[in-house]
C-alpha positions as CSV (number, residue, x, y, z in Angstrom):
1,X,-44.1,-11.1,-24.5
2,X,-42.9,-8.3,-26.1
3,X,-45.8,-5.7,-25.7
4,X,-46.2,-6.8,-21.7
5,X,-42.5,-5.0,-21.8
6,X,-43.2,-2.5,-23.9
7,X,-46.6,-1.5,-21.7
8,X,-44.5,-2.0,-18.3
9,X,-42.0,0.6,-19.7
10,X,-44.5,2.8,-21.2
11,X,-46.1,2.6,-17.4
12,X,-43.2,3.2,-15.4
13,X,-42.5,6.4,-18.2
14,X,-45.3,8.0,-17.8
15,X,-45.6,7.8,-13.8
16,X,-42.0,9.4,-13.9
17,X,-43.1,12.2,-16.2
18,X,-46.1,12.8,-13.8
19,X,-43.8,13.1,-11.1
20,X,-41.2,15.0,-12.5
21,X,-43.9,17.5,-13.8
22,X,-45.5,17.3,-10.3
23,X,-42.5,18.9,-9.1
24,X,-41.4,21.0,-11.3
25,X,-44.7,22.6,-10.6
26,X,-43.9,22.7,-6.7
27,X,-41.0,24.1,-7.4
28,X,-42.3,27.2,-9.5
29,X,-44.8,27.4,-6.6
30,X,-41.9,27.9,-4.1
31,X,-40.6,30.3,-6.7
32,X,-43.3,32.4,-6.6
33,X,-43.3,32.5,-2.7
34,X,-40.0,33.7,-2.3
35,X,-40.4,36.4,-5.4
36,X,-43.3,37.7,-3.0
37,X,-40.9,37.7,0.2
38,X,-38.7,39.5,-1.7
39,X,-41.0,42.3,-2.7
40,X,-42.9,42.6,0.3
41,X,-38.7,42.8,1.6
42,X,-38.4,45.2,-0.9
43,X,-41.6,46.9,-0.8
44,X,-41.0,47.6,3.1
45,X,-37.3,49.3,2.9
46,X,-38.7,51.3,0.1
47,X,-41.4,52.7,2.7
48,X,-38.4,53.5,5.0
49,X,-36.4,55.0,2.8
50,X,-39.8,57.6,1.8
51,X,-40.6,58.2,5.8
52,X,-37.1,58.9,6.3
53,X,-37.4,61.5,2.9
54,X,-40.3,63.2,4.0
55,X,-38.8,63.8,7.7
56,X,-35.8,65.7,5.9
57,X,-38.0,67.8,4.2
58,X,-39.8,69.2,7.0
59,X,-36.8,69.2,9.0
60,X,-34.7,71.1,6.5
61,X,-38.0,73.8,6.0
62,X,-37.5,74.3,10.0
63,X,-33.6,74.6,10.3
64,X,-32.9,76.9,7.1
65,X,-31.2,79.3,9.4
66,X,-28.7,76.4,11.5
67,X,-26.8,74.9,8.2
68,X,-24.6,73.1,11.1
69,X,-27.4,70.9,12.5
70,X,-29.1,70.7,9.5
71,X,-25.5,69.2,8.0
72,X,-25.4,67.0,11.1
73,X,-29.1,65.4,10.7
74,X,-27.9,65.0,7.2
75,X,-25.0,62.9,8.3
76,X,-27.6,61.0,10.7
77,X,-29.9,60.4,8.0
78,X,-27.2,59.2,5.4
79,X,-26.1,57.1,7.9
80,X,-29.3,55.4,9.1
81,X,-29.6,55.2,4.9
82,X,-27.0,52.7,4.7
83,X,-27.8,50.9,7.4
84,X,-31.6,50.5,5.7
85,X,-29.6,49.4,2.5
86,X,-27.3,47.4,4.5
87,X,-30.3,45.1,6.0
88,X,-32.2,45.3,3.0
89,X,-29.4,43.1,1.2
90,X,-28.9,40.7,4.1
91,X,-32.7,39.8,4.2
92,X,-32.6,39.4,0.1
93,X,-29.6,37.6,0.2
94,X,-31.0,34.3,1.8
95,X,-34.0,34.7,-0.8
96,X,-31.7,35.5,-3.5
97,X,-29.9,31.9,-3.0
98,X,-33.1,30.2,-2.1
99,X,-34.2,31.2,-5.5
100,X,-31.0,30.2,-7.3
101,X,-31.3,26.7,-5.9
102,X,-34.7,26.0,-6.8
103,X,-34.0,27.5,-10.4
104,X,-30.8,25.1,-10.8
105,X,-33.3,22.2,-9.4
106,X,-35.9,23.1,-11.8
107,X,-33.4,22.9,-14.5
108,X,-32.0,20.0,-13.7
109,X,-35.5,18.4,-13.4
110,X,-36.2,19.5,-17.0
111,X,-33.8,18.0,-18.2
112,X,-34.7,15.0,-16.8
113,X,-38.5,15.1,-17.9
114,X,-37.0,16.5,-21.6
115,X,-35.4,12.9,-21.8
116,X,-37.9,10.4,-20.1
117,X,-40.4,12.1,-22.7
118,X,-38.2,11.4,-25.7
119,X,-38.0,7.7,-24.3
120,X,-41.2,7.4,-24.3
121,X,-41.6,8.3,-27.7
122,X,-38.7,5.9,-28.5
123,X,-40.6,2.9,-26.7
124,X,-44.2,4.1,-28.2
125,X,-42.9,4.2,-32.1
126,X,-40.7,0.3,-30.9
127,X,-44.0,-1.0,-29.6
128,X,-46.3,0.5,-33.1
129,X,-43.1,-1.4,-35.2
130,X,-43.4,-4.4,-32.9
131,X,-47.4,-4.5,-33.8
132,X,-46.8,-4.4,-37.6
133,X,-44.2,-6.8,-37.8
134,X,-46.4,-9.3,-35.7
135,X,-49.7,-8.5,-37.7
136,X,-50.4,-11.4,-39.7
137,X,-50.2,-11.1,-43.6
138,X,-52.6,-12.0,-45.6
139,X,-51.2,-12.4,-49.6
């Protein structure tokens, strides 16, 4: 009777382990999606921000004598700057948390294969004691 309990737990075990590693492994699969969303996020403001750079160059290399439109395009530019940064950190923010939840979930799922492994340990070395103690002796 004893090893028909000892292979059901081993069983059920080792089907949770398989699904707990199952997904953990969807989970770093989301995690690398929304690590690519946030550089492509990235990637795209920094493009901006460059387009908007080179504009003030050639703007500035055409208005050298007008310092008072030149200052006021500056103003323009800074401005539209921090609006780029502005939208920049509300796109990355949803991502940002996204991120943070499946980390904590991963965590939390690790811990839980971490103990359902050590169990199993526990119930394989019972079950090798359970064998000995039942193998018959021969003096």
């Amino acid at each position: 009777m004893g090893y028909a309990i000892f292979a059901a737990r081993k069983l059920m075990l080792n089907t949770r382990i398989n699904n707990l590693q199952f997904r953990i492994m969807s989970l770093s699969q989301q995690q690398q999606s929304l690590s690519e969303q946030s550089g492509m996020i990235q990637s795209y403001f920094s493009q901006q921000g460059m387009l908007l750079g080179n504009q003030t160059g050639g703007i500035f290399g055409q208005n050298m004598g007008d310092y008072r439109q030149f200052m006021s395009y500056m103003g323009v530019v800074s401005s539209y700057q921090s609006m780029l940064n502005a939208a920049q950190q509300m796109m990355l923010k949803p991502v940002a948390i996204q991120e943070n939840q499946i980390d904590n979930e991963r965590k939390r799922l690790e811990t839980q294969l971490k103990a359902a492994t050590t169990e199993l340990e526990k119930v394989e070395q019972a079950e090798d004691k359970q064998i000995e103690r039942s193998a018959p002796k021969f003096a």
